[in-house]
C-alpha positions as CSV (number, residue, x, y, z in Angstrom):
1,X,0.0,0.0,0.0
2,X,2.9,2.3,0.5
3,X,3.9,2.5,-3.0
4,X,0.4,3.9,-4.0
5,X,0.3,7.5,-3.8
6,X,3.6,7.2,-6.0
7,X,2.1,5.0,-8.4
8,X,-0.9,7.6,-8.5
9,X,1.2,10.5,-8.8
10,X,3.4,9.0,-11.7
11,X,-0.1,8.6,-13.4
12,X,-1.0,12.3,-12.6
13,X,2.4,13.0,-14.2
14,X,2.3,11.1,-17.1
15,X,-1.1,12.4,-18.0
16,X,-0.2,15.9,-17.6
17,X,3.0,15.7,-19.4
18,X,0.8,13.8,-22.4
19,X,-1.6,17.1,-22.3
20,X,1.2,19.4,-22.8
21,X,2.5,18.0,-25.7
22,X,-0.7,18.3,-27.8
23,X,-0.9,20.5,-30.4
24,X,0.4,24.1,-30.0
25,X,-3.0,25.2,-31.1
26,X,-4.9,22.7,-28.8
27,X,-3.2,23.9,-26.1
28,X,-3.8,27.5,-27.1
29,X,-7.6,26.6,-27.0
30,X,-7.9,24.3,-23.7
31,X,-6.2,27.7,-22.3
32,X,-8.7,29.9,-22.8
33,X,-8.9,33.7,-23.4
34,X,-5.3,35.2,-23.0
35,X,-3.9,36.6,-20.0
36,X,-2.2,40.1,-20.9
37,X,-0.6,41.8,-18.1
38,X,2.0,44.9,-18.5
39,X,2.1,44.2,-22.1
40,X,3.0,40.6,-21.5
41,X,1.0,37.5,-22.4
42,X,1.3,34.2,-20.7
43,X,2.1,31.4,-23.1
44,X,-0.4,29.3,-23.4
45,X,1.4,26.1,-21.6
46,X,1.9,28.2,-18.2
47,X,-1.7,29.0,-18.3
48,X,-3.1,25.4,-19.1
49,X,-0.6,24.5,-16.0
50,X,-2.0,26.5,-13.7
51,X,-5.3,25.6,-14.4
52,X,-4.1,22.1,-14.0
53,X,-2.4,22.9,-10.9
54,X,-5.9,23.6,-9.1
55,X,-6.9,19.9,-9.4
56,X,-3.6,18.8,-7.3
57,X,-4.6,19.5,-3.7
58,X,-3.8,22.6,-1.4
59,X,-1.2,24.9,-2.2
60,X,1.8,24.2,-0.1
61,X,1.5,27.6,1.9
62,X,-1.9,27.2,3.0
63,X,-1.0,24.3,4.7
64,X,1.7,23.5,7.4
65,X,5.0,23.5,6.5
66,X,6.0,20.0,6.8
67,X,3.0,19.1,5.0
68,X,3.7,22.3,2.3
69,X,7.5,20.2,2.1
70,X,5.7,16.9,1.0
71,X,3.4,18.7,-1.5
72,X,6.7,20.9,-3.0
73,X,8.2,17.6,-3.5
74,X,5.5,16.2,-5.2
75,X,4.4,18.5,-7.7
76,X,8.4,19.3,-8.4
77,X,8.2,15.2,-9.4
78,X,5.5,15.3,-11.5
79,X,7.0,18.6,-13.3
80,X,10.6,17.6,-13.8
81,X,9.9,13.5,-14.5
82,X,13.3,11.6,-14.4
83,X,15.9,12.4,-16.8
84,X,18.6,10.4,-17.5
85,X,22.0,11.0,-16.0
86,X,25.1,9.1,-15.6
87,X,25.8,8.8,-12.1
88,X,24.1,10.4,-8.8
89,X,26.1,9.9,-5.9
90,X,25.1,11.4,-1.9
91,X,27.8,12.6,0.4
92,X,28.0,14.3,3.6
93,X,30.2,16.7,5.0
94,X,30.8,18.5,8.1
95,X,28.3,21.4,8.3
96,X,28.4,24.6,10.4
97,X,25.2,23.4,12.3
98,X,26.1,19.7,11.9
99,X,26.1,16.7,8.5
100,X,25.8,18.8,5.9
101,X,24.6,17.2,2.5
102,X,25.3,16.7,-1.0
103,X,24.3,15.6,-4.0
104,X,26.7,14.8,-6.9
105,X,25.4,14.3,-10.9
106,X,28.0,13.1,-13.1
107,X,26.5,13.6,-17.0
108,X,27.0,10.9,-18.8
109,X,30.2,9.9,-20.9
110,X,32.1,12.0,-18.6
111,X,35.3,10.7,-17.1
112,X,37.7,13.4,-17.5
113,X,37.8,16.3,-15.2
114,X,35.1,19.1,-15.9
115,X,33.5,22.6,-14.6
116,X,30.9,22.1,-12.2
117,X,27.9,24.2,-10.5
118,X,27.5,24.2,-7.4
119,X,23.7,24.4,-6.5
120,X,21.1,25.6,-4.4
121,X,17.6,25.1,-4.5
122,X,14.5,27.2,-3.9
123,X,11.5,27.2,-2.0
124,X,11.8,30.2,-0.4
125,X,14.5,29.2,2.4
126,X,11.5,26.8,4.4
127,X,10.9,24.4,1.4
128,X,12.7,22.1,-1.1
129,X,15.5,19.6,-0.4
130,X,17.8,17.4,-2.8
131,X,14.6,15.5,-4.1
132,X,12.7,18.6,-4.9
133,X,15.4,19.8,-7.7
134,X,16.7,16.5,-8.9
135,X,15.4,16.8,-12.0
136,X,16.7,20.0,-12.5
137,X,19.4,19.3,-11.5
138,X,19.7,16.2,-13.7
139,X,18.9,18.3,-16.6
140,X,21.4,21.1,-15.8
141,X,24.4,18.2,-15.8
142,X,23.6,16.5,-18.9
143,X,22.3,19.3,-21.3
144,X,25.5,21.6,-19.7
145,X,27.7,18.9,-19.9
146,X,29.1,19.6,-16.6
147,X,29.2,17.9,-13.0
148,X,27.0,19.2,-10.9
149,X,26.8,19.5,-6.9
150,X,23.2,20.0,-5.1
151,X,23.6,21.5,-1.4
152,X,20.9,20.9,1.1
153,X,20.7,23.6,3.3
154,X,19.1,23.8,6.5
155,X,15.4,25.3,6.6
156,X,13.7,27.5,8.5
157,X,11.6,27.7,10.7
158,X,14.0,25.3,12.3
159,X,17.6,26.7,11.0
160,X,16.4,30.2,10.3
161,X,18.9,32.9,8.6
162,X,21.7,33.1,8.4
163,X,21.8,29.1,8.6
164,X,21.2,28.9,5.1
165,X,23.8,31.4,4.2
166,X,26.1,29.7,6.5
167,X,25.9,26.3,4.6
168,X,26.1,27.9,1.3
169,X,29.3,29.2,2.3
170,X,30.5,25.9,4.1
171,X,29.5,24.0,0.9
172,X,31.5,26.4,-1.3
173,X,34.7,26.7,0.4
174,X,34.8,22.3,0.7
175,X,34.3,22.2,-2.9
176,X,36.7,24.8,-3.8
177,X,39.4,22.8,-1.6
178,X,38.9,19.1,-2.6
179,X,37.5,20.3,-6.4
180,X,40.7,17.8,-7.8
181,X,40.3,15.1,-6.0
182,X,36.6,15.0,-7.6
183,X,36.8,15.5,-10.8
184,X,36.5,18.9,-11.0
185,X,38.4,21.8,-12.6
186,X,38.8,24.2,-9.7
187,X,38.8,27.0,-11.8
188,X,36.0,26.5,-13.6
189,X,33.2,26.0,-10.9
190,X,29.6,27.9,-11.1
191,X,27.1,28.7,-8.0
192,X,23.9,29.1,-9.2
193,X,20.2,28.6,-7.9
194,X,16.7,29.7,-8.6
195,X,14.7,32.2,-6.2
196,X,15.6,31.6,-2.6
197,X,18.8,29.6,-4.7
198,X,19.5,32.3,-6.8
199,X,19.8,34.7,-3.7
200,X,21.9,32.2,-1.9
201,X,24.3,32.1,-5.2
202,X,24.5,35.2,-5.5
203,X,25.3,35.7,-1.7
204,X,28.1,33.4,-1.6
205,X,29.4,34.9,-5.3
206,X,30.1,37.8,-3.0
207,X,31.3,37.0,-0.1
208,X,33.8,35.2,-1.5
209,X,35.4,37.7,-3.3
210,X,35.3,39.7,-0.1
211,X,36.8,36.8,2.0
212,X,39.6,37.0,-0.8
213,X,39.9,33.1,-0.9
214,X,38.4,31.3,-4.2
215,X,35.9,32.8,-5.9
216,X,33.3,31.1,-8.6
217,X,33.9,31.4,-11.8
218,X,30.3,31.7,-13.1
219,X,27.2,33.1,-11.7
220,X,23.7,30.9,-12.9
221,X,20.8,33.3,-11.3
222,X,17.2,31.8,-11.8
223,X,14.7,34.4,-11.0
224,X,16.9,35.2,-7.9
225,X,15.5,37.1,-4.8
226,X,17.6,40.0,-3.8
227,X,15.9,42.2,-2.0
228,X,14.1,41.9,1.5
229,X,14.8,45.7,2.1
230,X,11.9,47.2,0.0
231,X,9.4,45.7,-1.8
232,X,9.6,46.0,-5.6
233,X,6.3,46.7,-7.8
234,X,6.3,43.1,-9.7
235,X,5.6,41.5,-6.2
236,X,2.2,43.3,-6.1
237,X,1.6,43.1,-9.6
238,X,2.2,39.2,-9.7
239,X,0.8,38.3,-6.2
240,X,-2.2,36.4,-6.9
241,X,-2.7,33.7,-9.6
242,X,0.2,33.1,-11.0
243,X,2.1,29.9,-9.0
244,X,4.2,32.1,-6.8
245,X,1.5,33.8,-4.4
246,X,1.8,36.8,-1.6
247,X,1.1,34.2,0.8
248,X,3.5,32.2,0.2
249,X,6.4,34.7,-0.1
250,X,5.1,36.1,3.6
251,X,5.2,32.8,4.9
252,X,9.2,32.5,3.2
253,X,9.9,35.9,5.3
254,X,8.2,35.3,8.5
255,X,10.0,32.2,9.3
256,X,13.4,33.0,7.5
257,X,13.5,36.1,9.5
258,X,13.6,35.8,13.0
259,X,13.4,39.7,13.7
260,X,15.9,42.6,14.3
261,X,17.9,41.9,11.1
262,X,18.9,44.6,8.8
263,X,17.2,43.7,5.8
264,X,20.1,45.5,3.7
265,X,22.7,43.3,4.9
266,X,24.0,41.6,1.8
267,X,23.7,37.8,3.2
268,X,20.1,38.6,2.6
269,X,19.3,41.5,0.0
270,X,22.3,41.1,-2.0
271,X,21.1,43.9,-4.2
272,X,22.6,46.4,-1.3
273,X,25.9,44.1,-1.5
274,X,29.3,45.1,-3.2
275,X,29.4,43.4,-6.8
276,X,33.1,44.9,-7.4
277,X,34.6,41.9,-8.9
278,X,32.0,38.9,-8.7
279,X,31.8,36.3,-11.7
280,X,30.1,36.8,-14.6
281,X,26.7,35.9,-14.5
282,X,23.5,34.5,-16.3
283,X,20.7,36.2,-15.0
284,X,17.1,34.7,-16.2
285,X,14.0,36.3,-15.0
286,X,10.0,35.2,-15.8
287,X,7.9,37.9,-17.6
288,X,5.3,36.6,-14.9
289,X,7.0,36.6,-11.4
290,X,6.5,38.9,-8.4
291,X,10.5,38.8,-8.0
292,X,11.2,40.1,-11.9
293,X,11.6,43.6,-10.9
294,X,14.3,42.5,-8.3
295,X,15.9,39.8,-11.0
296,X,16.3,42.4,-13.6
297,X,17.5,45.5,-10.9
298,X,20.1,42.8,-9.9
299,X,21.2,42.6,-13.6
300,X,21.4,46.0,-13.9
301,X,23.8,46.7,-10.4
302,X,26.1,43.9,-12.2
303,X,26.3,45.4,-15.4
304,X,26.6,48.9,-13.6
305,X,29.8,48.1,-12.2
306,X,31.2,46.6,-15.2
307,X,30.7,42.7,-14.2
308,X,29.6,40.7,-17.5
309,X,26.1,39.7,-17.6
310,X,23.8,38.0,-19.7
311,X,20.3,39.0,-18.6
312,X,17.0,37.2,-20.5
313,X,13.3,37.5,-19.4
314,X,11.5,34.1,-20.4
315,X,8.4,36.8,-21.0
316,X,5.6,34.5,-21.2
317,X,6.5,32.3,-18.2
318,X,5.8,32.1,-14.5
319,X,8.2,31.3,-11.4
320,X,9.4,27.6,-11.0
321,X,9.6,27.1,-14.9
322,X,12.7,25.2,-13.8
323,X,11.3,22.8,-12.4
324,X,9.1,21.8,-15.9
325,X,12.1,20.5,-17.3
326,X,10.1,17.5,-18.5
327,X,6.7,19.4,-19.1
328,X,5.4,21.1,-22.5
329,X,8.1,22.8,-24.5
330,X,8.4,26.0,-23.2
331,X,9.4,25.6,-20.2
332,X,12.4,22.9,-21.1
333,X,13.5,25.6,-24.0
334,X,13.7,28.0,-21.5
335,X,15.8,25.4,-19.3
336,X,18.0,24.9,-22.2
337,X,19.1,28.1,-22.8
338,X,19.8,28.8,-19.2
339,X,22.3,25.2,-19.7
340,X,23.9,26.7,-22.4
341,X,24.5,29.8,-20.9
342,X,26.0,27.7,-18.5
343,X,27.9,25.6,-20.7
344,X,29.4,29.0,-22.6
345,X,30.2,30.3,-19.1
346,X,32.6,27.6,-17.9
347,X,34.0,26.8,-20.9
């Protein structure tokens, strides 16, 4: 009996993933009318998913937050399927609050020493783990053809900030020092991460340069959070109906935040941080995300102070498109470029 909500859910997956390959015009019809916001429209596969997305249960942040952890893990499953990959190994290391994990992806055919990205996930510092972005990370490995290295942070409520920041910095600097010994080019590694990730990479992309030990040599941003010191126009605008909810992002802050911090301190709003000499960086925002407006004003402070950036806006799609690396077309397409970008970084 155990193994039936899995078998149920892989059904629920399949079936879904069948639906978004029909025909682009099908699609456009089982939609509906268009959804136009700021000059934008949402492409038709973001809209059929959201619509689809009703008919899975609660969303995670009306619910508590163990359950909430369960039903991330889930729906991130039934998004990102099971690509292949050559080898996925789990490791543990010493932590600054105790075992620290990872998780290594070896592409396959690759025996020689390579770049690698190191990796955090999302779910707004209180959700997501190693099985929540396996897929993506998966993807990431063999379409980038580079190892890659998933970090699982502690959470809050239980490990609230700067735990995560902590561990993101623990993870870095043991990769950095034992990068040779497995398999990877030392000067070619990558941080990257999407939203809470994509803060945490950018984070540790500066504070490394200003601990002057190694620094990474590539910057992968997915619709990273930078800013808990004011609150930008696209997180009204979005808040309501398009995955990533208000609720949801005051739940992220109320536990990640235990009170008294200063929200401009650059561990959590790197947009008030010193970019003076980070690595060049791939920043990708969605056209339909409450943190676009913070995604693109971190592009610009990088390419103010002369750091190369490469900044895209997948316009017609909605936060956690990384995650769909095995749903529709969009969606992967947009995951491929970000691989590439990737790929071209560290090569």
């Amino acid at each position: 009996m155990a193994l039936v909500p899995q078998v149920i859910g892989a059904v629920r997956g399949a079936a879904a993933r069948s639906i978004m390959q029909l025909p682009r015009p099908v699609l456009t019809r089982l939609a509906g009318a268009p959804v136009v916001v700021a000059g934008r429209t949402l492409d038709p596969e973001m809209q059929l998913l959201l619509k689809l997305q009703h008919l899975e249960g609660p969303a995670a942040e009306s619910v508590s937050i163990s359950r909430g952890r369960r039903i991330i893990v889930s729906s991130s499953r039934l998004a990102g399927g099971n690509p292949p990959i050559g080898a996925v190994t789990d490791r543990t290391i010493d932590g600054p609050g105790g075992p620290l994990r990872l998780r290594f992806y070896t592409p396959r055919g690759l025996s020689r020493r390579s770049p690698a990205l190191l990796f955090f996930h999302g779910g707004g510092w209180i959700y997501g783990d190693l099985e929540s972005h396996d897929a993506t990370c998966r993807f990431l490995a063999e379409e980038a053809q580079v190892r890659v290295v998933a970090v699982d942070y502690r959470l809050a409520p239980e490990a609230p900030f700067p735990a995560a920041v902590d561990d993101a910095m623990a993870a870095w600097a043991w990769i950095a020092e034992h990068a040779q010994g497995l398999g990877i080019d030392p000067t070619r590694i990558a941080v990257g991460g999407d939203s809470a990730g994509g803060n945490l990479a950018a984070v540790v992309a500066q504070q490394a340069v200003a601990a002057g030990g190694p620094t990474p040599a590539f910057q992968l941003l997915i619709y990273p959070a930078t800013d808990f010191a004011e609150r930008a126009p696209s997180r009204d605008t979005y808040a309501e109906g398009f995955f990533l909810t208000r609720a949801f992002m005051d739940l992220a802050e109320e536990n990640y935040l235990v009170g008294g911090e200063d929200r401009s301190d650059p561990r959590l709003s790197p947009l008030h941080g010193d970019v003076t000499g980070v690595a060049p960086a791939y920043v990708v925002t969605a056209g339909f995300d409450p943190l676009i407006d913070e995604g693109d004003a971190y592009a610009e402070k990088l390419r103010a102070a002369g750091v190369p950036v490469e900044h895209v806006t997948e316009d017609g799609l909605i936060h956690g498109f990384i995650n769909m690396v095995s749903m529709g077309r969009t969606a992967p397409r947009a995951a491929r470029r970000a691989a590439a970008a990737l790929q071209r970084g560290l090569s």
